[in-house]
C-alpha positions in Angstrom: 116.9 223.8 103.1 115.8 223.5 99.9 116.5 225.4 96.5 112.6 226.6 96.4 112.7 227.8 100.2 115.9 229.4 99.1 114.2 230.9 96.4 111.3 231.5 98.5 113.6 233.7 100.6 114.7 235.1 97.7 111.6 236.6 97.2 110.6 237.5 100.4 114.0 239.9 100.8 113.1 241.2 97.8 109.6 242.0 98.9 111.8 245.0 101.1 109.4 244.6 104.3 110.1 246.0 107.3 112.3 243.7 109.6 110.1 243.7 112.2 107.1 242.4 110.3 108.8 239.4 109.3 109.7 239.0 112.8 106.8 239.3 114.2 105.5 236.6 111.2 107.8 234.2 112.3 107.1 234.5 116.3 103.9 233.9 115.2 104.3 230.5 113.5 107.0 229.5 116.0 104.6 230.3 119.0 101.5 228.3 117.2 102.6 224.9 115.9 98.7 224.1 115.3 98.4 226.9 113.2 101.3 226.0 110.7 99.6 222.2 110.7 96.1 223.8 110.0 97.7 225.9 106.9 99.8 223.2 105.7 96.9 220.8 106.1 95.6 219.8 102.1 91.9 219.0 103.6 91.4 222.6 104.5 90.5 224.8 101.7 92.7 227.8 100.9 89.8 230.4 101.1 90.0 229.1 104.8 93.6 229.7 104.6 93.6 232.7 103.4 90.8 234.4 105.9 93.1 232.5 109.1 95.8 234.6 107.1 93.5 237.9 106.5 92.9 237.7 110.4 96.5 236.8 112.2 99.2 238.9 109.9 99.8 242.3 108.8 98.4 243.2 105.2 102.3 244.3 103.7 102.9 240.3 104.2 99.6 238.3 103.7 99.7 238.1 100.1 103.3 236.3 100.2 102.2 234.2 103.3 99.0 233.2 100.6 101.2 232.3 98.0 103.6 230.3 100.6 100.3 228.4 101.2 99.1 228.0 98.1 102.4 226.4 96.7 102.1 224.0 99.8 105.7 225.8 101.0 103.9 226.4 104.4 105.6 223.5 105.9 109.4 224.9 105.1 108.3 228.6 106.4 110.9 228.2 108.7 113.4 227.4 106.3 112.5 230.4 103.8 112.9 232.5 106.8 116.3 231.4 107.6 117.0 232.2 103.5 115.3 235.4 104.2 118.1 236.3 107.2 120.7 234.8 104.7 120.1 237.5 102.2 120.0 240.4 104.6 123.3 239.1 105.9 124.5 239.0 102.5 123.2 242.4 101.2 125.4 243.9 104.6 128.6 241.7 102.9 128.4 240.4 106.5 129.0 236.7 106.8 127.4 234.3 109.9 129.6 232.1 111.7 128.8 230.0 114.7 130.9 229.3 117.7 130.5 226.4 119.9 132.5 226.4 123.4 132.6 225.0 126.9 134.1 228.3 128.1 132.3 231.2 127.0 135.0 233.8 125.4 135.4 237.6 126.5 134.4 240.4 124.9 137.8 241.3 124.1 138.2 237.6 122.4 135.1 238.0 120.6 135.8 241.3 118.7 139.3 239.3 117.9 137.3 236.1 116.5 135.0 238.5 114.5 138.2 240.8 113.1 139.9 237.6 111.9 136.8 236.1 110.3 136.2 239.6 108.6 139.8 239.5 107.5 139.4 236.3 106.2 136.3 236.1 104.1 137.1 240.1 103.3 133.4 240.9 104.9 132.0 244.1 106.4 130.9 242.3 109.7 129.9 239.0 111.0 126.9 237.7 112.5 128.3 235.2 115.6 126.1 232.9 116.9 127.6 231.4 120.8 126.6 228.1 121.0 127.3 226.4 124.7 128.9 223.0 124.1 130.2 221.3 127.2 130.8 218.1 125.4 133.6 219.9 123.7 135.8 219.5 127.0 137.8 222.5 126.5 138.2 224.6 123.6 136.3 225.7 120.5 134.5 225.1 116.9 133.9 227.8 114.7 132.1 227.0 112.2 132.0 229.7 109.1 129.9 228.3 106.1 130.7 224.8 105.7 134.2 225.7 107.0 135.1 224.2 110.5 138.1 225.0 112.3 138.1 222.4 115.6 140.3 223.6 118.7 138.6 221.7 121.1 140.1 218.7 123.1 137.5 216.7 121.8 138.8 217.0 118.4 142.1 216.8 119.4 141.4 213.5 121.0 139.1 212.0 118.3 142.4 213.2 116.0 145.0 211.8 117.6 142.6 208.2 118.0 142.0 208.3 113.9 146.2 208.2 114.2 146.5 205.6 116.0 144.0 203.3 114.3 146.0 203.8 111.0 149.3 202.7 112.4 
């Protein structure tokens, strides 16, 4: 991610559009890849742009998708989305966190992961993503910024190998 898609998604959080419009924006680009290559495209000209725009999204967000264009910041729309969902997170003082297992945990354990990653970052709430990860062989990762705590065998194996090599 860059610092202009970050900015970018700066921008478009402070815009204060519904949720469900940038959703929908975002389905829309995910579900049509020709359609991001046709706006990103520098041999088609932007009045072209801007009518594909006029035609496919909701007014409230077609003047920042022109701009987005116009800069040629079309290409990282995904990116200033994901700074987009960073800043809502923020503005809840919520945190995101994302869990990788081979066993997927209980309810019970989830609420407990969340509780202790609240406690610990002194957050409101916590946006988990479960990630399945059978490569793991047992265990977890939790991953919390660019924090990682590794209880998986994997990492205990991969830990224990780096001691040996150094002896």
């Amino acid at each position: 991610m860059t610092e202009r898609s970050i900015q970018y998604g700066k921008v478009l959080f402070e815009l204060k559009l519904p949720d469900s419009l940038i959703v929908d924006a975002r389905e829309t680009f995910q579900q049509n890849p020709p359609l991001l290559e046709a706006l990103d495209n520098p041999s088609v000209k932007s009045a072209e742009k801007h009518a594909v725009i006029d035609r496919l999204f909701e007014p409230a967000i077609r003047a920042f998708l022109k701009v987005v264009t116009d800069h040629q910041m079309i290409g990282q729309i995904d990116d200033i989305f994901d700074a987009y969902e960073e800043q809502v997170i923020e503005a809840k003082n919520w945190v995101k966190a994302t869990l990788y297992y081979v066993t997927k945990p209980g309810d019970t354990q989830i609420e407990g992961i969340k509780a202790k990653i609240c406690k610990e970052y002194n957050k409101d709430g916590v946006e988990l993503e479960l990630v399945e990860q059978p490569s793991l062989i047992g265990g977890f990762v939790l991953k919390v910024h660019d924090f990682e705590t590794n209880r998986s065998i994997k990492g205990r194996i991969e830990q224990l190998t780096q001691n040996l090599m150094r002896r």
